[in-house]
N, C-alpha and C positions, 0 to 999 in steps of 0.2 A: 240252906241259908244262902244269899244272895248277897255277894260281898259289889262294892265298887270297885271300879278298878281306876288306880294311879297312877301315875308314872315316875319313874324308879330314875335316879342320877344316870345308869347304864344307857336310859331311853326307851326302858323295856316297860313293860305294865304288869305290873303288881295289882294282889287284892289290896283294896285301902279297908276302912269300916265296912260292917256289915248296914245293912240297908233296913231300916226300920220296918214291923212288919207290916204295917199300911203300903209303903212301898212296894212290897212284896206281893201283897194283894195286889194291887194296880197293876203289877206286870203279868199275873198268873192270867188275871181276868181280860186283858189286853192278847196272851196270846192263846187262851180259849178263844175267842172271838175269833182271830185270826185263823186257829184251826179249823175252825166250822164255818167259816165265811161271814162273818160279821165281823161289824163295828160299834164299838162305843161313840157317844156322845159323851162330853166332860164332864155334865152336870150327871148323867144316871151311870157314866160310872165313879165320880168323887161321892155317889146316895149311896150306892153297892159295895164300895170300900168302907164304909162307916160303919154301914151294916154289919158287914161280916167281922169286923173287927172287934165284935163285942164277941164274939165265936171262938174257942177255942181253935188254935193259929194250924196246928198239925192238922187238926180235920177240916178246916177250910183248905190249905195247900193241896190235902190229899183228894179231896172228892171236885178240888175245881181239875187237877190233872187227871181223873179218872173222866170226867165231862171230855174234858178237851180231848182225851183219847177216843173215846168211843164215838163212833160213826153216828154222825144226826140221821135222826129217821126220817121217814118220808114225810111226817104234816108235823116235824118238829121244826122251833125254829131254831137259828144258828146260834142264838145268846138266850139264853134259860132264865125264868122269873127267877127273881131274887127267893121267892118263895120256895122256887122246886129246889134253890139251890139250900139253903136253910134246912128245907126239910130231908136234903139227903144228908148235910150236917149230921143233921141230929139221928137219924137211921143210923151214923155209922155206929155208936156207940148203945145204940139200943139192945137192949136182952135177946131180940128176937132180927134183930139184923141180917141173918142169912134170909129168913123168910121175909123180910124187909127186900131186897135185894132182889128176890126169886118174884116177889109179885112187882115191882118196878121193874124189873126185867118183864115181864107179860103186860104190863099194862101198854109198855114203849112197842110190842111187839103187836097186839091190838090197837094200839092208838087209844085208849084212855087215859085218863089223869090220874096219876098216884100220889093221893092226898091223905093226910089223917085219919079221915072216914072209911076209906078202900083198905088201908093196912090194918085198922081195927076189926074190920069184918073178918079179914083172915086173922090175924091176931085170935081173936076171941073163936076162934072155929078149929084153926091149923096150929096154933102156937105149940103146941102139946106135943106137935110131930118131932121127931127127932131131924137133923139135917140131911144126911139118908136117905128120908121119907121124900123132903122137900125135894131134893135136887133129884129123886126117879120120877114125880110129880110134875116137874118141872119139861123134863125130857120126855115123857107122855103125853104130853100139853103140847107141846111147841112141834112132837111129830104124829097127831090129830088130825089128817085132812078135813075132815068133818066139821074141826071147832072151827067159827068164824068171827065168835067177839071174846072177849078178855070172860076167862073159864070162872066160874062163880065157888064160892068157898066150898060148897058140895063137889062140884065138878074138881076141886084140888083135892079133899079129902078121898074121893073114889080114885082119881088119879096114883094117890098114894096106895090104892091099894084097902082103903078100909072102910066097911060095910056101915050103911047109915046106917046111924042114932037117932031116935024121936026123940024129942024135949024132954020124956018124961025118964032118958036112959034106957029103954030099948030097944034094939034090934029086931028089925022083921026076919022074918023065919025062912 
């Protein structure tokens, strides 16, 4: 929480009230920007504070300093659509959020976009994996000299370690 600060009879600075969390928002979003070399415009960032503000408060403060921390990639830009940012929101508290995590980690590391559609394909393929699975998957992946685009739900599942399945249930021999 982000208090103001006041000044005290002594001439010192005390915390006064706490800062409403729109305000909060605005400074979080203000110094991402700043960490990654961007800037806001007033108008798209008083739309982005609106937005998020309908967001539960703890998972927006948390994934916008998780942003701000992590080194922009090479064809990322320095301020993140309100969408990517939304969608890592709502990833935080998803069932399947490690493997949420493990493939936008791969996607950022390929350079693709990790959208709804891309965590569904592994959802519906890897979900089942334990975390374990994911995260030697993950480190089989990323030390691949071989792989050069963002690894396909098969290429995760054999990463993990387990022998295709046909549609019909089962295994080649």
């Amino acid at each position: 929480m982000v208090n103001t600060l006041v000044p005290s009879k002594a001439g010192t600075l005390q915390p006064g009230k706490p800062l409403p969390p729109t305000s909060q928002i605005a400074i979080a979003l203000t110094a991402l920007a700043a960490h990654r070399g961007g800037e806001w415009e007033k108008k798209a960032l008083a739309t982005v504070v609106d937005r998020l503000s309908t967001e539960p408060f703890d998972d927006v403060m948390a994934v916008l300093r998780e942003i701000a921390d992590r080194p922009r990639g090479e064809r990322e830009t320095a301020i993140p659509s309100t969408g990517a940012i939304l969608l890592a929101i709502a990833s935080r508290r998803h069932p399947l959020s490690h493997l949420r995590a493990i493939v936008a980690k791969l996607a950022r590391i390929f350079g693709a976009t990790a959208d709804e559609e891309l965590f569904g394909l592994y959802e519906e393929r890897v979900g089942h994996r334990i975390d374990a699975d994911m995260d030697a998957a993950y480190l089989a992946l990323t030390s691949d000299p071989t792989l050069r685009k963002m690894p396909t739900p098969a290429q995760f599942l054999q990463a993990c370690g387990i022998p295709r399945v046909y549609r019909d249930g089962s295994r080649p021999e």
